[in-house]
MINUKOL-862728 format. One record per atom (N, C-alpha, C): chain; residue in one letter; atom name; residue number from 1; x, y, z. Coordinates in nm, 3 decimals. Example, Ala and Ser with C-alpha at 12.3 -4.5 7.8 and 13.67 -1.06 7.14 Angstrom:
<recs>
@chain=A resn=A name=N resi=1 x=1.319 y=-0.569 z=0.780
@chain=A resn=A name=CA resi=1 x=1.230 y=-0.450 z=0.780
@chain=A resn=A name=C resi=1 x=1.320 y=-0.330 z=0.780
@chain=A resn=S name=N resi=2 x=1.285 y=-0.225 z=0.708
@chain=A resn=S name=CA resi=2 x=1.367 y=-0.106 z=0.714
@chain=A resn=S name=C resi=2 x=1.290 y=0.003 z=0.787
</recs>
This chain:
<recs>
@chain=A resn=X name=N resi=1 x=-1.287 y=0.046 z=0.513
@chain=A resn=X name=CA resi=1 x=-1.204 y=0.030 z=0.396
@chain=A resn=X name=C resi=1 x=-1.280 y=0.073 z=0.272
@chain=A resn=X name=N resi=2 x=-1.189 y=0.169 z=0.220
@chain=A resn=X name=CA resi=2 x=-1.257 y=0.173 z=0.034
@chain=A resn=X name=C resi=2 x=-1.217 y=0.085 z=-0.040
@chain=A resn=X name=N resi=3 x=-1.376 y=-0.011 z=-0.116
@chain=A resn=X name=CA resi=3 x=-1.348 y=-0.069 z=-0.242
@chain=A resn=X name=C resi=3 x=-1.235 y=-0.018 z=-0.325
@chain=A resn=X name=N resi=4 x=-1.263 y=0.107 z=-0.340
@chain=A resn=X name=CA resi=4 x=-1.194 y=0.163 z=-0.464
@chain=A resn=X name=C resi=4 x=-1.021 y=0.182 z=-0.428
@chain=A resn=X name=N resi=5 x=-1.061 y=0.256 z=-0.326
@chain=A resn=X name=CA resi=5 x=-0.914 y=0.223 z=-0.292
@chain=A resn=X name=C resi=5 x=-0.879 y=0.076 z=-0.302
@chain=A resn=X name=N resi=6 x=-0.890 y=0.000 z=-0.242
@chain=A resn=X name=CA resi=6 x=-0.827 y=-0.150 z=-0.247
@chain=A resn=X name=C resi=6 x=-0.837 y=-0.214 z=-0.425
@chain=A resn=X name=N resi=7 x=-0.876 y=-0.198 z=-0.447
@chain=A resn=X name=CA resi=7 x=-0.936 y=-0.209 z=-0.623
@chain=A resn=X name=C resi=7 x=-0.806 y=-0.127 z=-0.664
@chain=A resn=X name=N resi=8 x=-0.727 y=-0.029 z=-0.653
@chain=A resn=X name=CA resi=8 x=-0.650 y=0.021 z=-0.707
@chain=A resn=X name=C resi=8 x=-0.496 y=-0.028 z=-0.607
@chain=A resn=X name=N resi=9 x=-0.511 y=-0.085 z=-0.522
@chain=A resn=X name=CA resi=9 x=-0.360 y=-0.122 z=-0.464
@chain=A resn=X name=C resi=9 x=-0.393 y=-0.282 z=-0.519
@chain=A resn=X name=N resi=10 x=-0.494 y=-0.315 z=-0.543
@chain=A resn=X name=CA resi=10 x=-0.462 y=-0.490 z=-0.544
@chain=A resn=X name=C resi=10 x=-0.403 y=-0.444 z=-0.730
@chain=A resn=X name=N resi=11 x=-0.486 y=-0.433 z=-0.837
@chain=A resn=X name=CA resi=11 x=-0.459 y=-0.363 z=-0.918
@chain=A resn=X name=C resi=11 x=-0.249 y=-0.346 z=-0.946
@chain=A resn=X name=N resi=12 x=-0.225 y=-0.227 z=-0.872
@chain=A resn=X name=CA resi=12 x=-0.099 y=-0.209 z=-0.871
@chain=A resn=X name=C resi=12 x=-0.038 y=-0.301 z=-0.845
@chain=A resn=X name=N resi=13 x=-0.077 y=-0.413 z=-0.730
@chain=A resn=X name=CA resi=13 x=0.054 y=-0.530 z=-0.718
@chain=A resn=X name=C resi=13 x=0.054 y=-0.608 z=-0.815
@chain=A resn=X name=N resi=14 x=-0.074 y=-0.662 z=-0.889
@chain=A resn=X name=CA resi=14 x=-0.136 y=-0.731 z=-0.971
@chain=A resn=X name=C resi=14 x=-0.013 y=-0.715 z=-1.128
@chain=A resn=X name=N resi=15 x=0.030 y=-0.611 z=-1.106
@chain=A resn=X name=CA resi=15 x=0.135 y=-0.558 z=-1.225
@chain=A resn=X name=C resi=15 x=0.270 y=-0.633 z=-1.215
@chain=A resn=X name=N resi=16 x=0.289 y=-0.659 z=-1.042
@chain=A resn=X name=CA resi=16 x=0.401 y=-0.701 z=-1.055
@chain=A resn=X name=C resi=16 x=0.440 y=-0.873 z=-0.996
@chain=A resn=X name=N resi=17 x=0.267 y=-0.890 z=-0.945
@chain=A resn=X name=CA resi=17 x=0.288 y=-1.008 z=-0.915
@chain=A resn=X name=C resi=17 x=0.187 y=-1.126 z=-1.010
@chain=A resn=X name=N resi=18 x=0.209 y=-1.115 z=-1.113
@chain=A resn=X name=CA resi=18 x=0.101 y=-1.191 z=-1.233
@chain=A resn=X name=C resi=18 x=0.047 y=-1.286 z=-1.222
@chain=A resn=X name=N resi=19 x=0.142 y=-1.359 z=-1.164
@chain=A resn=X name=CA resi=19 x=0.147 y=-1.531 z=-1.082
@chain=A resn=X name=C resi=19 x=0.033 y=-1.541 z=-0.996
@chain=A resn=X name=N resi=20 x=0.026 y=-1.469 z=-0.898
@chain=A resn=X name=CA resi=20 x=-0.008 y=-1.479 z=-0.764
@chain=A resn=X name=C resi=20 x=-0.182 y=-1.394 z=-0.734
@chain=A resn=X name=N resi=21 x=-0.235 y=-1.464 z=-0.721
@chain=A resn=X name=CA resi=21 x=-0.371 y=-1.383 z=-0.667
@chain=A resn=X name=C resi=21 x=-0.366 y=-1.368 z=-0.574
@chain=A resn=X name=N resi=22 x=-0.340 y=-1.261 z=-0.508
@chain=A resn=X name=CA resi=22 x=-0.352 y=-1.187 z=-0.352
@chain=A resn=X name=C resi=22 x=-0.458 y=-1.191 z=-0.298
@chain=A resn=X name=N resi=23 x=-0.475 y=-1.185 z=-0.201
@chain=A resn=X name=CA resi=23 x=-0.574 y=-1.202 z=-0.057
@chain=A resn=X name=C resi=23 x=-0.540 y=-1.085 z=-0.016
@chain=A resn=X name=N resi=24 x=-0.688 y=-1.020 z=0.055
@chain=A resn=X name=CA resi=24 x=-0.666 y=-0.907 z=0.088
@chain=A resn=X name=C resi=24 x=-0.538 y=-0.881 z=0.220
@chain=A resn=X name=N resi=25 x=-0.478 y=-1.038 z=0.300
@chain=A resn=X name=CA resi=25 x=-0.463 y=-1.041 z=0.399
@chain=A resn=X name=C resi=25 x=-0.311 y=-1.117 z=0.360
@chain=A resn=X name=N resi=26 x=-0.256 y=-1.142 z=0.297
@chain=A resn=X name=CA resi=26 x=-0.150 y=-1.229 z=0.211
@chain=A resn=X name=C resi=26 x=-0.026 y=-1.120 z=0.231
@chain=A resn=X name=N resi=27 x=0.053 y=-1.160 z=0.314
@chain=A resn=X name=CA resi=27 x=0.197 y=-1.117 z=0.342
@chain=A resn=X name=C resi=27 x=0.258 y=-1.102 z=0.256
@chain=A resn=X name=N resi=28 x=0.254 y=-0.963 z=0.122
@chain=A resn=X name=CA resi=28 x=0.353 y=-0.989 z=0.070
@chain=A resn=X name=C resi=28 x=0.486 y=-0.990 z=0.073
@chain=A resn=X name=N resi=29 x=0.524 y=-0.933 z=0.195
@chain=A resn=X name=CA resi=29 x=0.647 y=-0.926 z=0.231
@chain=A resn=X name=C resi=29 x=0.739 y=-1.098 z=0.282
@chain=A resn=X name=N resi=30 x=0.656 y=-1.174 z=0.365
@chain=A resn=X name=CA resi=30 x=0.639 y=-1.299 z=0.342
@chain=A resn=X name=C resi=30 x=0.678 y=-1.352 z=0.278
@chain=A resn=X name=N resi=31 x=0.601 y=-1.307 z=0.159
@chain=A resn=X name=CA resi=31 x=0.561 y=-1.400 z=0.054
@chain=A resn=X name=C resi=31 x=0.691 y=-1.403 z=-0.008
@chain=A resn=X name=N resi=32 x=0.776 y=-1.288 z=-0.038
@chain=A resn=X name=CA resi=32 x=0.924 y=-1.291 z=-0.062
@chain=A resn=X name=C resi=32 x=0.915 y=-1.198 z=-0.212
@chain=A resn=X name=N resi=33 x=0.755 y=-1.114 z=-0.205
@chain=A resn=X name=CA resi=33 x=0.776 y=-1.015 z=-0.306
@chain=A resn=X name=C resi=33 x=0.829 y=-0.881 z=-0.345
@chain=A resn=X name=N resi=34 x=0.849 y=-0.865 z=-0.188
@chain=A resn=X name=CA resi=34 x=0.915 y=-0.711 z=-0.181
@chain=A resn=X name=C resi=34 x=1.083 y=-0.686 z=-0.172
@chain=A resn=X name=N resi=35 x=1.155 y=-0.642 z=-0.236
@chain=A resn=X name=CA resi=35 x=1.267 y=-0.651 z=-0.220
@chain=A resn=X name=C resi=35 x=1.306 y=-0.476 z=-0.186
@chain=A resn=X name=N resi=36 x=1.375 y=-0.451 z=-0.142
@chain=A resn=X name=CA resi=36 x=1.422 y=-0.275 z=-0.046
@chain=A resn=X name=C resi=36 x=1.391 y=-0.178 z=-0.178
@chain=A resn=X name=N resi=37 x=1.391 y=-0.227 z=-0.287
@chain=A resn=X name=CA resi=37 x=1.372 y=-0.147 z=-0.427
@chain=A resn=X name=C resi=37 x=1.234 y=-0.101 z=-0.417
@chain=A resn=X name=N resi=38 x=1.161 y=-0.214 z=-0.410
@chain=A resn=X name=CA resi=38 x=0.994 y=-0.217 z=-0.436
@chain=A resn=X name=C resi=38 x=0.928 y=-0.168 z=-0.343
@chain=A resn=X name=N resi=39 x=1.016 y=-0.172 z=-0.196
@chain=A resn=X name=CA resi=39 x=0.947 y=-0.121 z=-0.106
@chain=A resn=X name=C resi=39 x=0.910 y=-0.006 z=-0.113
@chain=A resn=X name=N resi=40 x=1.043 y=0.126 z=-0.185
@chain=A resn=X name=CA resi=40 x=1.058 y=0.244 z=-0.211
@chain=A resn=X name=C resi=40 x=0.967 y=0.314 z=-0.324
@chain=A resn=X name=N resi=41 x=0.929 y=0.183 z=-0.419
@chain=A resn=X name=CA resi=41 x=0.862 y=0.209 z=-0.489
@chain=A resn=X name=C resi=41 x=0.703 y=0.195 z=-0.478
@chain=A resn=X name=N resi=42 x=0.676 y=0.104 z=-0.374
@chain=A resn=X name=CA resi=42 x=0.564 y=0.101 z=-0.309
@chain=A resn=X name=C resi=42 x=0.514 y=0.244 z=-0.260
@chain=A resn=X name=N resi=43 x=0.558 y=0.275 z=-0.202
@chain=A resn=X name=CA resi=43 x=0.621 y=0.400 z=-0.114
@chain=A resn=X name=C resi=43 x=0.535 y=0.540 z=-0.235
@chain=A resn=X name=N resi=44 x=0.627 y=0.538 z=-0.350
@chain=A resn=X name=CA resi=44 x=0.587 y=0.635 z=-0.414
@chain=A resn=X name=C resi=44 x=0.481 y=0.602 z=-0.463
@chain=A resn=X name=N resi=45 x=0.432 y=0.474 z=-0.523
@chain=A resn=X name=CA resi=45 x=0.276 y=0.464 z=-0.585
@chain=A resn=X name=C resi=45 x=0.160 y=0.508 z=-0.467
@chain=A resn=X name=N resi=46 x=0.180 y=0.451 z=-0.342
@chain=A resn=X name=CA resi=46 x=0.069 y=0.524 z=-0.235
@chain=A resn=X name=C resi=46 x=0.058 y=0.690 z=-0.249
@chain=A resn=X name=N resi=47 x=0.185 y=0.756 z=-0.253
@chain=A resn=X name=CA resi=47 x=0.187 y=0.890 z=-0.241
@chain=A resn=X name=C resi=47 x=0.134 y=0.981 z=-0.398
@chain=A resn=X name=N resi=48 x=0.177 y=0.936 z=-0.494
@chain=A resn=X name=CA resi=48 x=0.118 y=0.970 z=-0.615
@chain=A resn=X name=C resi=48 x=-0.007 y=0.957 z=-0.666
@chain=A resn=X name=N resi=49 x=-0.055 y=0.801 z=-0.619
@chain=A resn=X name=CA resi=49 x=-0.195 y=0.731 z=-0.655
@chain=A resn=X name=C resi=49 x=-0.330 y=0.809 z=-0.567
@chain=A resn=X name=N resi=50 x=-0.241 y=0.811 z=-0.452
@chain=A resn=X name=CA resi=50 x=-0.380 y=0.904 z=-0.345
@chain=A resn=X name=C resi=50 x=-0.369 y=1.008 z=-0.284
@chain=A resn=X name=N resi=51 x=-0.238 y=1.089 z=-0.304
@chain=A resn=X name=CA resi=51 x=-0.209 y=1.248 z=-0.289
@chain=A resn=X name=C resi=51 x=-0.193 y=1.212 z=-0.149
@chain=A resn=X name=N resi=52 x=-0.151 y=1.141 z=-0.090
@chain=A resn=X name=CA resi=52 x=-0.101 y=1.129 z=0.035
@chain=A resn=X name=C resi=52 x=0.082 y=1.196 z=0.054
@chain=A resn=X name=N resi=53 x=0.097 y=1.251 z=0.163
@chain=A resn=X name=CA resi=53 x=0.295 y=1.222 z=0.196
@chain=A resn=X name=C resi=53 x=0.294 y=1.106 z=0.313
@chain=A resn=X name=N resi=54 x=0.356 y=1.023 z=0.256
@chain=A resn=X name=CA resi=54 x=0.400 y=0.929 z=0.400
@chain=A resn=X name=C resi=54 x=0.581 y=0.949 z=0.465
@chain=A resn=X name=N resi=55 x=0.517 y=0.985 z=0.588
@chain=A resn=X name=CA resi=55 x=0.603 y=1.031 z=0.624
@chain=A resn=X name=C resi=55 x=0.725 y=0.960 z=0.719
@chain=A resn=X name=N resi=56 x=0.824 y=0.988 z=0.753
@chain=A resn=X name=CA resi=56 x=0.919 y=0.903 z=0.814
@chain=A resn=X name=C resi=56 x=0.871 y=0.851 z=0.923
@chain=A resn=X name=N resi=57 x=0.786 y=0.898 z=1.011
@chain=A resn=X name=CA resi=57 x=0.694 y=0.793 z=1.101
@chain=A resn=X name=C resi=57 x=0.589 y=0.662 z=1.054
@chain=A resn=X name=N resi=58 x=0.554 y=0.713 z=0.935
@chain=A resn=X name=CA resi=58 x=0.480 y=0.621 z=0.863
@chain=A resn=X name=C resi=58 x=0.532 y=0.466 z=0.793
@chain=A resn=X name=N resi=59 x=0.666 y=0.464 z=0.813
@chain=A resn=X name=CA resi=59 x=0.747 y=0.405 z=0.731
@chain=A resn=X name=C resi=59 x=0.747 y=0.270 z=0.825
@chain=A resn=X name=N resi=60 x=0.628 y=0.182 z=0.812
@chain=A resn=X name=CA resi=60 x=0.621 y=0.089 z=0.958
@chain=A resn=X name=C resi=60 x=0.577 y=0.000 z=0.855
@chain=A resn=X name=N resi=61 x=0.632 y=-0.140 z=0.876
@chain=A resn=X name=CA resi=61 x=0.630 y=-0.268 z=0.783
@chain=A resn=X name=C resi=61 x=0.469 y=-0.288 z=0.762
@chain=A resn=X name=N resi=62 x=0.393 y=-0.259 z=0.885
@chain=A resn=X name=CA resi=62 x=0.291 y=-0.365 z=0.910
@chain=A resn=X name=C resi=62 x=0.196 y=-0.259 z=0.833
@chain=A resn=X name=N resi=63 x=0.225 y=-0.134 z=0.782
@chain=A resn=X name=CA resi=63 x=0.062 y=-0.076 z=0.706
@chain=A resn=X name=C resi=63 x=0.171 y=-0.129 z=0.559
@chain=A resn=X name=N resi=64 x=0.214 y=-0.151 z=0.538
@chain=A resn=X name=CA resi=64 x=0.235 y=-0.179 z=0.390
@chain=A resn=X name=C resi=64 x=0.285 y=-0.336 z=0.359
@chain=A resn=X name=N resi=65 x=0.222 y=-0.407 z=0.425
@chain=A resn=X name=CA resi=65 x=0.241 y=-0.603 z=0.456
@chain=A resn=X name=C resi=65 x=0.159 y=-0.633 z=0.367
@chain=A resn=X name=N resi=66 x=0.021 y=-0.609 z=0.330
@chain=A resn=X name=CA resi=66 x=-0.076 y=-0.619 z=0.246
@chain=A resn=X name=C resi=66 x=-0.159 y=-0.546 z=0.178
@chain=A resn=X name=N resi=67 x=-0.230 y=-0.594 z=0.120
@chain=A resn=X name=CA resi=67 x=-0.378 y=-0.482 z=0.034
@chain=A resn=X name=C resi=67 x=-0.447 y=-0.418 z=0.166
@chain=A resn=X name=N resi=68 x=-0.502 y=-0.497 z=0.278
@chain=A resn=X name=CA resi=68 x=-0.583 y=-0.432 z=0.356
@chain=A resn=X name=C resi=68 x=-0.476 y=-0.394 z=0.448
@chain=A resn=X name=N resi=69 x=-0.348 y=-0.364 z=0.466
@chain=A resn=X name=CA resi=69 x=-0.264 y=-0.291 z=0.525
@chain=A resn=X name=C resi=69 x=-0.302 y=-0.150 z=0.467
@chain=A resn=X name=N resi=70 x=-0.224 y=-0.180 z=0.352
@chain=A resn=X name=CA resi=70 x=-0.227 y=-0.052 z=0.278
@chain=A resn=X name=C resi=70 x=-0.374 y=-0.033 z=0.278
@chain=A resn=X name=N resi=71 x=-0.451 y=-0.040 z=0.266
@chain=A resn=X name=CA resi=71 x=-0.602 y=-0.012 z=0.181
@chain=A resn=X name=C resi=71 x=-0.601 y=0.066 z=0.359
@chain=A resn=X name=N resi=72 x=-0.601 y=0.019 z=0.481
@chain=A resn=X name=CA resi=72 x=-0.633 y=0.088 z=0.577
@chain=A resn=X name=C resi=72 x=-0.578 y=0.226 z=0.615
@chain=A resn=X name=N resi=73 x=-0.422 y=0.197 z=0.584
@chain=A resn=X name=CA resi=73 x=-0.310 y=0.321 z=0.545
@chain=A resn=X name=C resi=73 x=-0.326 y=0.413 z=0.521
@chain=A resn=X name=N resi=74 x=-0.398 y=0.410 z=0.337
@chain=A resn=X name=CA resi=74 x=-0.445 y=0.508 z=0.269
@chain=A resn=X name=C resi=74 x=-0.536 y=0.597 z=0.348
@chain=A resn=X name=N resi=75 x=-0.698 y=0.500 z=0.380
@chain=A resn=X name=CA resi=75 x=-0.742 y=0.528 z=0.465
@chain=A resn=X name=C resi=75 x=-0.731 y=0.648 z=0.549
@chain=A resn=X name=N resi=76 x=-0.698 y=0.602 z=0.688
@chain=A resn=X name=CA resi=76 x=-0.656 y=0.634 z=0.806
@chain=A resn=X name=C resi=76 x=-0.544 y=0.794 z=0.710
@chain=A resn=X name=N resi=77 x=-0.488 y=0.792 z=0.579
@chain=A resn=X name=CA resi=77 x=-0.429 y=0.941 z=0.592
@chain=A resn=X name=C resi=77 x=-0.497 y=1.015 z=0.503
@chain=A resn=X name=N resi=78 x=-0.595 y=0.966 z=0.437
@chain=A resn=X name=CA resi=78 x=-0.713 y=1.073 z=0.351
@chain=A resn=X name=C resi=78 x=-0.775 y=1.135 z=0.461
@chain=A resn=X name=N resi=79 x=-0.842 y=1.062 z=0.574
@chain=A resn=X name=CA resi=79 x=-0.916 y=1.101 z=0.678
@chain=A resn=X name=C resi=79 x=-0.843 y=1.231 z=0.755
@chain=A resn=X name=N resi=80 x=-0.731 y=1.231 z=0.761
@chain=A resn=X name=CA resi=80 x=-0.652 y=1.324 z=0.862
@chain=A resn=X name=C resi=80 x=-0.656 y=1.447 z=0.768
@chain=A resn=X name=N resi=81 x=-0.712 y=1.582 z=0.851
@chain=A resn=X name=CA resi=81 x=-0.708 y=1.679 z=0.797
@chain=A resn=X name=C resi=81 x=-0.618 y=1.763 z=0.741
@chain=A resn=X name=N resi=82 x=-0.596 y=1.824 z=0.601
@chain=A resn=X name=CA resi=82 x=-0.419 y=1.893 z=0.561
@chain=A resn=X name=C resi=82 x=-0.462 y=2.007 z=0.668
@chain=A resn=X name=N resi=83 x=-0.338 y=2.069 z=0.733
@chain=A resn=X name=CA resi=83 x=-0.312 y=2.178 z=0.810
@chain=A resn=X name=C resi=83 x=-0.289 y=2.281 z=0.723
@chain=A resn=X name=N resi=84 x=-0.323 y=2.382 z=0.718
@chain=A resn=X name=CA resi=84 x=-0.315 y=2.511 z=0.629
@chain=A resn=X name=C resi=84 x=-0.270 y=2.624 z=0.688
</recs>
């Protein structure tokens, strides 16, 4: 996992959840913070924030449930080589 990366998704939720100090491991979906809006918008901050495309296979609850969901997410698609 990257610090930095996770430093910038805890960060981003941090905007919308003010209340709540997240755990790297804290369900936000659970938790009852994500509503089908935010999800979409989740969606675009990963793809803008780290030049990633997530793609319609990618679209799986459990990499975007938390910080170290996502933080692994990101991860796991910086690592994968662009095809040229």
């Amino acid at each position: 996992m990257s610090t930095d990366n996770r430093t910038r998704i805890a960060e981003y939720l941090s905007r919308f959840f003010p209340v709540q100090d997240l755990k790297d491991d804290d369900d936000i979906f659970e938790l009852g913070f994500v509503s089908s809006m935010f999800a979409m918008q989740l969606v675009s901050f990963v793809e803008h924030e780290f030049g990633i495309t997530v793609e319609n296979e990618d679209l799986e609850l459990e990499y975007f449930r938390s910080i170290g969901a996502l933080d692994a997410f990101v991860a796991r698609k910086l690592s994968v080589p662009v095809p040229q």
